[in-house]
C-alpha positions as CSV (number, residue, x, y, z in Angstrom):
1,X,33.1,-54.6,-26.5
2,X,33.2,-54.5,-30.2
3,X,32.4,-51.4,-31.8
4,X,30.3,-51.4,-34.9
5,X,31.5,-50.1,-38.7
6,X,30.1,-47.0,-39.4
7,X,27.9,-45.7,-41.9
8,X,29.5,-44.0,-45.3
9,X,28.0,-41.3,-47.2
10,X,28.1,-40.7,-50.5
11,X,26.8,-37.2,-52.1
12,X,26.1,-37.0,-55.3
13,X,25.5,-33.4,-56.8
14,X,25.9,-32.4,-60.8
15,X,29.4,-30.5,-59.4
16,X,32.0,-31.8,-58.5
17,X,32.9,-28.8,-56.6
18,X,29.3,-29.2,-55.0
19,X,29.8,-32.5,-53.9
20,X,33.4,-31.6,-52.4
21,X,32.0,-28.8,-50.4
22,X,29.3,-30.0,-48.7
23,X,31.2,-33.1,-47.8
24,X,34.3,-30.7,-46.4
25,X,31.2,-28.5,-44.2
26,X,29.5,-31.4,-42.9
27,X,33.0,-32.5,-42.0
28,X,33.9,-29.1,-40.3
29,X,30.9,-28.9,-38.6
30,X,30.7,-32.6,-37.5
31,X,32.9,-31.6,-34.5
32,X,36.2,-33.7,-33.8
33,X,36.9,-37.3,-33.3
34,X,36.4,-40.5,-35.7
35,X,34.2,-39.4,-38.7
36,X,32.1,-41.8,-40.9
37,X,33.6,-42.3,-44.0
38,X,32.4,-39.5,-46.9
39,X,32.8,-39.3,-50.2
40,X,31.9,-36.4,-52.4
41,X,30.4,-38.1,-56.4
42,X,30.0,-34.6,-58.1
43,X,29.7,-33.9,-62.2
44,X,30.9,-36.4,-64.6
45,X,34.3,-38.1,-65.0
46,X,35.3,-35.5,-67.6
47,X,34.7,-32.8,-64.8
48,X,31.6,-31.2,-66.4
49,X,27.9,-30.9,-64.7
50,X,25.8,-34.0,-64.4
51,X,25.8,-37.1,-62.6
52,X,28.1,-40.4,-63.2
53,X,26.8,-43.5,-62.1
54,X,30.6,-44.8,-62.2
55,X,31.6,-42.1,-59.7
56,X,28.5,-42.8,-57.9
57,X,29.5,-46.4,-57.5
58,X,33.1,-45.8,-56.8
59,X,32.8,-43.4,-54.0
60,X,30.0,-46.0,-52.5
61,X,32.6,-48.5,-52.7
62,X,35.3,-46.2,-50.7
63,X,32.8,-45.4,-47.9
64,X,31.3,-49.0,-47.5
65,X,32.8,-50.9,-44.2
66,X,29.5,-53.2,-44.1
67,X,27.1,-50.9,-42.1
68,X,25.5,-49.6,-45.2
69,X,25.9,-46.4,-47.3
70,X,23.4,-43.6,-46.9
71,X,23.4,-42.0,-50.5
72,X,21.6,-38.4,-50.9
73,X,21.7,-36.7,-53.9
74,X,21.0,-32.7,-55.1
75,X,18.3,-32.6,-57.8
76,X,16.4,-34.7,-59.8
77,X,18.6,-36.3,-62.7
78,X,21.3,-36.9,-59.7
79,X,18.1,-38.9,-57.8
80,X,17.0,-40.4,-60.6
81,X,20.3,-42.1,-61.6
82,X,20.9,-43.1,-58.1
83,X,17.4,-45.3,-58.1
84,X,18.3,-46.6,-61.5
85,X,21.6,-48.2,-60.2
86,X,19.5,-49.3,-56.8
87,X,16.8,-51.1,-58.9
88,X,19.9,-53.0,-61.1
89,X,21.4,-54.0,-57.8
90,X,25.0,-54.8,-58.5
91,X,26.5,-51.5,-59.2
92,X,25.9,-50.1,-55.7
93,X,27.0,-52.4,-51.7
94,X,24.7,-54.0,-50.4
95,X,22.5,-52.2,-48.2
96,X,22.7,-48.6,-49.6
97,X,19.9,-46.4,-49.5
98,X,18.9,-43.1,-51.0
99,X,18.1,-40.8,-48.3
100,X,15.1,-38.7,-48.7
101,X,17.0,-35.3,-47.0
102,X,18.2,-31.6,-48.3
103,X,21.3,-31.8,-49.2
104,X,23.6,-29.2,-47.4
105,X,21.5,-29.7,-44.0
106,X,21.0,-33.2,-44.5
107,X,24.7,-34.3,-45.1
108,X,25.6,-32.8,-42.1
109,X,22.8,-34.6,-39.5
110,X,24.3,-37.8,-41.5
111,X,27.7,-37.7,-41.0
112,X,26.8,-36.3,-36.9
113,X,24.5,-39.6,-36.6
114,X,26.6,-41.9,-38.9
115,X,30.1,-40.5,-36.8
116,X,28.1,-41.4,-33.7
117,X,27.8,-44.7,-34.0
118,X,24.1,-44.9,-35.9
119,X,22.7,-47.4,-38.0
120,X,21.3,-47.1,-41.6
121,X,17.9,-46.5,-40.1
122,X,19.3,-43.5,-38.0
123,X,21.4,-42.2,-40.4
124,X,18.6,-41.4,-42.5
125,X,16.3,-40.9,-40.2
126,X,18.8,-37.9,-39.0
127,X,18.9,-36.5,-43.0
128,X,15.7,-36.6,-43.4
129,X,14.4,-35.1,-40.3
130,X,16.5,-31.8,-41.3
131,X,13.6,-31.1,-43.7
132,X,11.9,-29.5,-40.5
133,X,14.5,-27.3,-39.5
134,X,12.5,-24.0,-40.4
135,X,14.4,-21.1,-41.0
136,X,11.5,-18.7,-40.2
């Protein structure tokens, strides 16, 4: 039996150190064995805040084995850039989607579902559904 590629995961936040983070928790708290490939695409390449849809397509590239690349992003100019290199369609693989999720919460259930052997649909399926993890 041939196992499938996993998912990658790219998170995008305006930091660098953000991005790094929350990749390196949803890693810690993934649990052991064969993780997903991640990729943290924080601040801009001269390592101020904002997003950089170069680093955003780079790290996509690193995590892409052919299963697609969940992408989920922190606020709204880190979203918005993310759609504007979907609709162009040649910066970013084939079949990457931006996941409608939290961030922190969301990268985590990602990287679980995508390390477990989930498809696309799953993975952000999993991200998203972290939006109903009440805290009260």
């Amino acid at each position: 039996m041939t196992e499938r590629a996993p998912v990658g995961i790219v998170l995008v936040s305006h930091s660098a150190e953000v991005a790094e983070s929350v990749a390196r928790l949803a890693a810690g708290l993934a649990g052991g064995g064969q993780l997903a490939p991640t990729a943290a695409a924080g601040g801009r390449r001269d390592g101020g805040f904002g997003t950089s849809s170069e680093l955003i397509a780079e790290a996509a590239r690193r995590v892409d084995r052919g299963a697609g690349v969940a992408v989920l992003a922190d606020l709204g100019s880190a979203v918005l850039t993310v759609q504007a290199m979907l609709a162009e369609g040649d910066e970013l693989p084939r079949d990457t989607r931006l996941v409608d999720a939290p961030f922190v919460e969301g990268a985590v259930a990602a990287l679980v579902t995508a390390s477990a052997g989930g498809d696309l649909a799953a993975v952000a399926a999993a991200a998203g559904d972290a939006y109903t993890f009440r805290k009260t």
